[in-house]
C-alpha positions as CSV (number, residue, x, y, z in Angstrom):
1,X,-5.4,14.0,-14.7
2,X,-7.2,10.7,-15.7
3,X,-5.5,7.7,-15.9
4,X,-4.3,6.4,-19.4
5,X,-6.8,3.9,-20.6
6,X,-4.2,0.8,-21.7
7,X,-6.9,-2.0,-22.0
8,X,-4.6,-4.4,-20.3
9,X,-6.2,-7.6,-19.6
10,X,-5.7,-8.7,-15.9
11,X,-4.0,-12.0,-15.5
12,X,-6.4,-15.1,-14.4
13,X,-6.6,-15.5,-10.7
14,X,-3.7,-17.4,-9.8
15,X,-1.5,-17.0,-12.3
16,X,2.2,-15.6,-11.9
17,X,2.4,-11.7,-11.3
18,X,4.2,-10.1,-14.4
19,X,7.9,-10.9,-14.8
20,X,10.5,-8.9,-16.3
21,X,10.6,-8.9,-20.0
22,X,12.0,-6.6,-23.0
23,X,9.4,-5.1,-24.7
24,X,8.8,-2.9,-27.9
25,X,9.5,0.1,-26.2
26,X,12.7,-1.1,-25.2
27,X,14.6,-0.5,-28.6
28,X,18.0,0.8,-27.1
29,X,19.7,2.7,-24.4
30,X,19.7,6.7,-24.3
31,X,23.2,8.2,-24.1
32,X,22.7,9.0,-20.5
33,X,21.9,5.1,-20.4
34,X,25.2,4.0,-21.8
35,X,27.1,5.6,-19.6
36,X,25.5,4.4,-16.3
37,X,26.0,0.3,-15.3
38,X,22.4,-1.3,-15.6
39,X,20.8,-1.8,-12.1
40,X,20.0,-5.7,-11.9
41,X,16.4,-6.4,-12.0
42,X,14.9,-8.3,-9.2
43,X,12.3,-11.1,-10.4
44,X,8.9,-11.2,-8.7
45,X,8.0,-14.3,-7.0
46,X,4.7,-16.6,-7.7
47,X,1.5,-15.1,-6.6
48,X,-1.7,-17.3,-5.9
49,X,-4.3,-14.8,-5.9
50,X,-7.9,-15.4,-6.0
51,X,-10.3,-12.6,-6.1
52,X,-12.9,-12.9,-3.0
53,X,-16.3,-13.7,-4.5
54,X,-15.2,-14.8,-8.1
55,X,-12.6,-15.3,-10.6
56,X,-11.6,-12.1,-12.2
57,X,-11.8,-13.1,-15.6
58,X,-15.6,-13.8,-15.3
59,X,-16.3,-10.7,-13.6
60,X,-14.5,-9.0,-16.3
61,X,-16.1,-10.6,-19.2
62,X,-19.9,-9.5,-17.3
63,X,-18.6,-6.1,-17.7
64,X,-17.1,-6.2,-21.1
65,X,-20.3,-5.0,-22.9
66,X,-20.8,-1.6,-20.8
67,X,-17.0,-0.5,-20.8
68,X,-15.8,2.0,-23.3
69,X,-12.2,1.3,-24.8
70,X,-10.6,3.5,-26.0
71,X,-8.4,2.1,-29.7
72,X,-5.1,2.7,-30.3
73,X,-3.5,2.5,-26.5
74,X,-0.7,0.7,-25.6
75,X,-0.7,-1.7,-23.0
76,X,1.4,-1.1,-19.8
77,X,5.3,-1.4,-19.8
78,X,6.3,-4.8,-18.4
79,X,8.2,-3.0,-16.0
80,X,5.7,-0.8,-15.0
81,X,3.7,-3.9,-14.0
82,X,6.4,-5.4,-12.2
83,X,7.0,-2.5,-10.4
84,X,3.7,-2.0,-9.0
85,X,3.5,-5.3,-7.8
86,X,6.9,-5.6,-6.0
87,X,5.8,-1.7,-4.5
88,X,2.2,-3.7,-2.9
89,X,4.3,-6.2,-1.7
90,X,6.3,-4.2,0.1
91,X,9.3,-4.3,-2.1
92,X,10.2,-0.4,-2.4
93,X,13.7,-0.8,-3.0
94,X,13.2,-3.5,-5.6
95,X,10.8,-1.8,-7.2
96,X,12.8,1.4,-7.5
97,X,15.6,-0.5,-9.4
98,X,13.0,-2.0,-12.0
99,X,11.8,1.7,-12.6
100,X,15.4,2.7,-12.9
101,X,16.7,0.3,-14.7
102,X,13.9,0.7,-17.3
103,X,14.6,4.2,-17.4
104,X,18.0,3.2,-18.4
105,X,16.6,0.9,-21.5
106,X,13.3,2.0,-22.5
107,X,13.4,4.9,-25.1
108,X,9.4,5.1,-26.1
109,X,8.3,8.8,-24.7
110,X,4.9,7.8,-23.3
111,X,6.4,4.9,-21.5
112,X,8.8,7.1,-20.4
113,X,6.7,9.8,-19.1
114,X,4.9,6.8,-17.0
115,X,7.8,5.1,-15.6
116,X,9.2,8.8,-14.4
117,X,5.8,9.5,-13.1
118,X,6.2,6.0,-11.2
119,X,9.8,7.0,-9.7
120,X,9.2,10.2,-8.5
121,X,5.8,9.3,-6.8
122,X,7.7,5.9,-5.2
123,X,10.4,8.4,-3.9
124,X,8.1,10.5,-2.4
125,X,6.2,7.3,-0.9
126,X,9.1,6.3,0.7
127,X,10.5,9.6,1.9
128,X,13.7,10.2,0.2
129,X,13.4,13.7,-0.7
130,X,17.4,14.4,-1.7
131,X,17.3,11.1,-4.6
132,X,13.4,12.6,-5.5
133,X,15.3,16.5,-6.3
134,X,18.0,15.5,-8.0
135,X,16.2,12.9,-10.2
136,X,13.4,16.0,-10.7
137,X,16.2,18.1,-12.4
138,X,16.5,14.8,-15.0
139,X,12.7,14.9,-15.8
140,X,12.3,18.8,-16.1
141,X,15.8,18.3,-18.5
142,X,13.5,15.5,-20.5
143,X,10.2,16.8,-20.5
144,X,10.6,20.2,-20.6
145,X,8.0,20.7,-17.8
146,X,7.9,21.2,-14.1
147,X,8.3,18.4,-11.9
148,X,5.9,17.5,-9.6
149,X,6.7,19.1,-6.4
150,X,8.1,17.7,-3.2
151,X,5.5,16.1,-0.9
152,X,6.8,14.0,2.3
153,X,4.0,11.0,1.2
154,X,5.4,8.6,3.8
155,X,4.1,6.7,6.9
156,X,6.3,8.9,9.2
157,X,5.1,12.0,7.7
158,X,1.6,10.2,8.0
159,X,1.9,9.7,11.7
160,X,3.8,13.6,11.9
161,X,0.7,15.6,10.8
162,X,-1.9,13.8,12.3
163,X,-4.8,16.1,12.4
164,X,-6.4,16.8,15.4
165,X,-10.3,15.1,16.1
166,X,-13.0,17.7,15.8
167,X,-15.4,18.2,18.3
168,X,-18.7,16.5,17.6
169,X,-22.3,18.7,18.7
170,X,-25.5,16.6,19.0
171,X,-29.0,18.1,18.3
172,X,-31.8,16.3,19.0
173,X,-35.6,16.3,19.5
174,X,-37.2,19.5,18.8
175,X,-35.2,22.3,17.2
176,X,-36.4,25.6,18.6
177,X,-35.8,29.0,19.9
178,X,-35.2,28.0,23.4
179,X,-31.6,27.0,22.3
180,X,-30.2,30.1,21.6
181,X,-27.3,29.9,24.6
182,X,-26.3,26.3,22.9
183,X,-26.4,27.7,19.8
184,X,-23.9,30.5,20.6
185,X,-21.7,28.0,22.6
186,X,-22.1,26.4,19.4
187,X,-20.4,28.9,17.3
188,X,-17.4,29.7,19.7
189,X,-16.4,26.3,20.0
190,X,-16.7,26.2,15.9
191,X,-14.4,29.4,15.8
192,X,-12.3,27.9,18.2
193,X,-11.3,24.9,16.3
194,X,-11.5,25.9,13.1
195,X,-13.6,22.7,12.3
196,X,-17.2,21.1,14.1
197,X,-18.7,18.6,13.2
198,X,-22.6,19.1,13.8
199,X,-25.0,16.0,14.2
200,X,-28.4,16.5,12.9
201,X,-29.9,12.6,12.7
202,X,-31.6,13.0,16.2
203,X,-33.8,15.9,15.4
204,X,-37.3,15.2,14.7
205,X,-38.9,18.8,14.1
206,X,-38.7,22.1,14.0
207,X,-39.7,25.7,13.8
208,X,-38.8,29.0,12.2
209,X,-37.3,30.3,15.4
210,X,-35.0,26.9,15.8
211,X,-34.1,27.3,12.2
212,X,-32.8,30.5,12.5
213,X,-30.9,29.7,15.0
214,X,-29.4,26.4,12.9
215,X,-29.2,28.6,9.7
216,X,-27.4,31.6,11.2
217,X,-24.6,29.3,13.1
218,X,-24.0,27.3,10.1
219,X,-23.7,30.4,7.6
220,X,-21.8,32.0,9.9
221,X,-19.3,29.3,10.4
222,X,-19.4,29.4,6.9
223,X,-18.6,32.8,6.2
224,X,-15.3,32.1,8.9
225,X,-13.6,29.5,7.0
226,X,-14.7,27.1,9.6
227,X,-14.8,23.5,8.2
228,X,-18.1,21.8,8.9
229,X,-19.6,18.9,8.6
230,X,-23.3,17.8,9.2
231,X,-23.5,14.3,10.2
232,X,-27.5,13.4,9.3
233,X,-27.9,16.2,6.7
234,X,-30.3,14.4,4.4
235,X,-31.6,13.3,7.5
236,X,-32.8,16.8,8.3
237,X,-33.5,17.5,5.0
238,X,-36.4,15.0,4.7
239,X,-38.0,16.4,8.4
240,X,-37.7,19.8,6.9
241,X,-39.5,19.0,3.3
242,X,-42.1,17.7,5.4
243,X,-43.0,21.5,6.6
244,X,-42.5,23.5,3.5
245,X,-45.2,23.7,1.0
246,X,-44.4,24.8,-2.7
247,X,-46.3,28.3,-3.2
248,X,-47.4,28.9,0.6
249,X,-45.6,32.0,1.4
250,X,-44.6,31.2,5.0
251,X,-42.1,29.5,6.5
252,X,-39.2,31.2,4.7
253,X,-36.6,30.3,7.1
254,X,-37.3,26.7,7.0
255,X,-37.1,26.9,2.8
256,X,-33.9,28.8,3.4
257,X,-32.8,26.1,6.1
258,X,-33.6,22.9,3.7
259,X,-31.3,24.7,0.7
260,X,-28.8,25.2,3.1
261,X,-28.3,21.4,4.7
262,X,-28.7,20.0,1.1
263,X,-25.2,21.6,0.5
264,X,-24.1,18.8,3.2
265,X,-25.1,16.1,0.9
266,X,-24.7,15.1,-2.7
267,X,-28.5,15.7,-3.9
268,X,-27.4,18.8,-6.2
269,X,-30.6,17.8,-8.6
270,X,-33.2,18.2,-5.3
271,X,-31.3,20.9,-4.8
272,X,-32.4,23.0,-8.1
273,X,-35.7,21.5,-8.0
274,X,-36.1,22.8,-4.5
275,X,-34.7,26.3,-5.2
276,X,-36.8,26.8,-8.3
277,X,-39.7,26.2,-6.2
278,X,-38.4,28.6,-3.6
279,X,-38.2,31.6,-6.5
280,X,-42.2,30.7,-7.5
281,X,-43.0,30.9,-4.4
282,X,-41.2,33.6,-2.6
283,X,-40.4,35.5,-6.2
284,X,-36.7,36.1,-5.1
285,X,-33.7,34.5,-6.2
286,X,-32.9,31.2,-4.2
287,X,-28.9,30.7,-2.9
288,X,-27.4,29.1,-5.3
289,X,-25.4,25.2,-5.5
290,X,-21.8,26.2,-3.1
291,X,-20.8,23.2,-1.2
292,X,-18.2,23.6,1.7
293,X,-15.2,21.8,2.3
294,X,-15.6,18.2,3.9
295,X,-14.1,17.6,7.0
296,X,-12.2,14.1,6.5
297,X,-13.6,11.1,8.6
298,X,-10.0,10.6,10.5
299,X,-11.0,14.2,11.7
300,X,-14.2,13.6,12.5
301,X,-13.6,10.2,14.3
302,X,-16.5,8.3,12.6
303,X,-15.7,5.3,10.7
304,X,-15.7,5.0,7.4
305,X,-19.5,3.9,7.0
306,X,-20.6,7.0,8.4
307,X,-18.9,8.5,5.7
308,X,-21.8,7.1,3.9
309,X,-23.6,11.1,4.9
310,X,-21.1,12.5,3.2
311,X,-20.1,13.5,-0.2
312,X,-16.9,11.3,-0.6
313,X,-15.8,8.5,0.4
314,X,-12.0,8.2,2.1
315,X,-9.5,5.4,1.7
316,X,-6.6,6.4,3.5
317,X,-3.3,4.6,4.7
318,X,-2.0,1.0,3.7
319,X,-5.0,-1.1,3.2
320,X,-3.1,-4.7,3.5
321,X,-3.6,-8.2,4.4
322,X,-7.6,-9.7,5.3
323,X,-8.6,-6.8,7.1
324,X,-10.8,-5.3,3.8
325,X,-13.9,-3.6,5.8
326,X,-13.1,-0.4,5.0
327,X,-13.2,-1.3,1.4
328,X,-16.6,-3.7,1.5
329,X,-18.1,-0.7,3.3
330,X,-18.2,1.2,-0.2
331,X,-21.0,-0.6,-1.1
332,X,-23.0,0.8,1.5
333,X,-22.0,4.4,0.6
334,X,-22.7,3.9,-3.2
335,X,-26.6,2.9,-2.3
336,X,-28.2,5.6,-2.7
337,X,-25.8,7.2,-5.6
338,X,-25.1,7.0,-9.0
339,X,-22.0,8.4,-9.1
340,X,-19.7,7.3,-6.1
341,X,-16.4,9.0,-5.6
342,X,-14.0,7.4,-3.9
343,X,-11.0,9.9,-2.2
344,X,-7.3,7.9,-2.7
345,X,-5.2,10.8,-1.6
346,X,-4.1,10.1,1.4
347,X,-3.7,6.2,0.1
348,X,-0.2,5.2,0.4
349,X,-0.1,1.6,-0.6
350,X,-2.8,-1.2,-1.4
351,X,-1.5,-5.0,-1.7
352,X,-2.8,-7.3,-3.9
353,X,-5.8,-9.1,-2.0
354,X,-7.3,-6.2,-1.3
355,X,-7.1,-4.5,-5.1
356,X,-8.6,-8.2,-6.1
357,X,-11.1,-7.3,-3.3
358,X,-11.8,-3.8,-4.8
359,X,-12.1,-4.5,-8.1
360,X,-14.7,-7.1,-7.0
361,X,-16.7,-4.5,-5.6
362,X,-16.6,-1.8,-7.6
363,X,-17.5,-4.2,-11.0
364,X,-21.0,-4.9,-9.0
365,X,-21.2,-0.9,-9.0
366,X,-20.5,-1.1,-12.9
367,X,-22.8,-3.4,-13.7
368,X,-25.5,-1.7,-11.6
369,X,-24.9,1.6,-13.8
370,X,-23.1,3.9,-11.6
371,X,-20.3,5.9,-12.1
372,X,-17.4,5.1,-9.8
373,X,-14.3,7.6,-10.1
374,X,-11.2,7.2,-7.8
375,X,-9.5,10.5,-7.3
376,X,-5.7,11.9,-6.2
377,X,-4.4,8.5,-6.6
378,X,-0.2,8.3,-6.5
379,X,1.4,6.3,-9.6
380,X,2.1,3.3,-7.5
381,X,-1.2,2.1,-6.5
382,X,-2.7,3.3,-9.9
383,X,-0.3,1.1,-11.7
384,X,-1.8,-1.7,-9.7
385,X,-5.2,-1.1,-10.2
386,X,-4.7,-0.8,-13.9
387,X,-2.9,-4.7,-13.6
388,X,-5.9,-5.8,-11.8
389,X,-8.0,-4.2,-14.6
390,X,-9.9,-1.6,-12.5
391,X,-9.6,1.0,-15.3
392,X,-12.2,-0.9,-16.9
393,X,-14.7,-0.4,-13.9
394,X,-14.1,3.3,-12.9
395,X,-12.4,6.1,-13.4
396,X,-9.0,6.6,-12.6
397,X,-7.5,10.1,-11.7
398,X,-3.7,10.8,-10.7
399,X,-3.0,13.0,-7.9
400,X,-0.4,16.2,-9.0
């Protein structure tokens, strides 16, 4: 689900965060409303915010002329702003009673839809799984459509299903059929787990016996379920090109081997070019585009620049306060990409530095012509991206 485009302007750097205030939508009370006692409102204090690098405003106005609006869209409910921000500040209660309360007074559908949206996400943020199913019966009533279902989204959940660090295999040097014992020590550990993660940036050569070997384990581990990841996978893929030769029929293994580890990165257009070559030259069909599951980097251990190998790039947690590396290391992941995807499931909460910080970066991205999308975002943090303008950068897409 992408994000509804609202064209809200982001406030100046500085200025007040968004207070409380009645808006169109908020023409009169529903039934239900009249008969339940209004839930005060609590009012958000002063922020001074200044985006690192640059005032917001100008960024904005750089970017103006490449970003499609969209016409007709409202802008965001006042409450839905204040919400958002009382939510990065910490304030889950009070925002929770702004959402409520709004429920309570605001009669517009599409607001509606969005404020619910808010509430039941904020519930399952913080937990409180008996309030989220008995308000879910109130938005099936409403809506007339299934609620989103019950995830624990919490920090204590967070911390309860931890998953476990997957074993890391180095290969290195020359990759030949001398290995065969490794490789089949390889493939139980693999089995074993039920994830490996395989890294390929130390190898410098190789032949069609060594291939096999790497091309049998990893389509094997494939063919188990087994999650794999290939640290240095465009790594290999460049020593590999270097051995195949487009209509030389020899080598077949290493052709096959090359498709294979350009499934572990994001180069689906070398991909093609590469396989069509393979058909000329071998005149049989090539394997065809299937990439595997990504192991996540909190699995793998490797910091979030190392991510950079892989296809997606992870924010995860509460990203709060100065510390804002993981976020600047996005730019070093986007390099070599002109569309960067950006994983937000597993993002709880982001406060308002480091959105300021984020929208920073990802404009640069804009104006250099790529394509960012953010992707399984929860209501909360989406709210406050669209307050800080980010919809204007990137995509936006809401998690179920």
């Amino acid at each position: 689900m992408v994000l509804p485009f609202f064209g809200k302007k982001p406030a100046p750097a500085g200025s007040p965060a968004p207070r409380s205030r009645s808006g169109s939508g908020a023409v009169g009370a529903s039934p239900a409303a009249a008969r339940s006692r209004p839930v005060p409102r609590s009012e958000t204090s002063t922020l001074d915010f200044t985006i690192a690098g640059g005032d917001l405003n100008r960024v904005l106005a750089q970017c103006a002329d490449k970003v499609h609006v969209e016409e007709g869209v409202d802008e965001m409910a006042p409450p839905a702003e204040e919400a958002a921000i009382l939510y990065a500040n910490g304030g889950d209660d009070e925002a929770r009673m702004v959402l409520e309360h709004a429920l309570q007074t605001t009669v517009d559908d599409t607001t509606r839809f969005n404020l619910w949206s808010m509430l039941l996400d904020l519930l399952r943020l913080v937990g409180q799984r008996e309030r989220f199913e008995s308000l879910s019966l109130g938005f099936a009533t409403e809506f007339e459509r299934s609620p989103p279902a019950w995830q624990d989204l919490s920090a204590n959940a967070a911390r309860a299903g931890v998953e476990p660090k997957v074993q890391t295999i180095n290969l290195s040097g020359h990759l030949g059929g001398q290995a065969a014992a490794q490789f089949a020590q390889l493939i139980q550990i693999g089995m074993r787990a039920g994830a490996l993660r395989i890294d390929l940036s130390r190898l410098r050569s190789a032949d069609n016996a060594g291939g096999d070997l790497l091309l049998r384990a990893v389509r094997g581990l494939r063919r188990a379920k087994i999650k794999l990841h290939l640290s240095g996978a465009a790594h290999l893929a460049n020593v590999l090109a270097g051995l195949v030769t487009s209509g030389k029929r020899s080598d077949q293994t290493l052709w096959l081997l090359l498709l294979e580890v350009l499934q572990y990165t994001d180069q689906q257009e070398r991909f093609e070019e590469l396989a069509v070559d393979y058909a000329m030259t071998f005149e049989e069909s090539p394997p065809s585009w299937e990439p595997p599951p990504a192991i996540t980097a909190s699995q793998t251990g490797a910091e979030a620049v190392d991510a950079a190998l892989s296809r997606i790039y992870l924010l995860e947690g509460e990203i709060i306060g100065p510390n804002t590396e993981v976020l600047r290391k996005i730019t070093a992941f986007a390099a070599d990409r002109t569309k960067v995807e950006i994983d937000c499931s597993r993002l709880r909460r982001m406060d308002f530095v480091s959105a300021g910080t984020l929208f920073n970066i990802i404009s640069q991205l804009h104006t250099q012509g790529r394509l960012v999308v953010l992707t399984g975002v929860n209501s909360m943090v989406a709210a406050l991206m669209q307050v800080m303008g980010l919809h204007q950068v990137a995509r936006i897409e809401l998690r179920g």
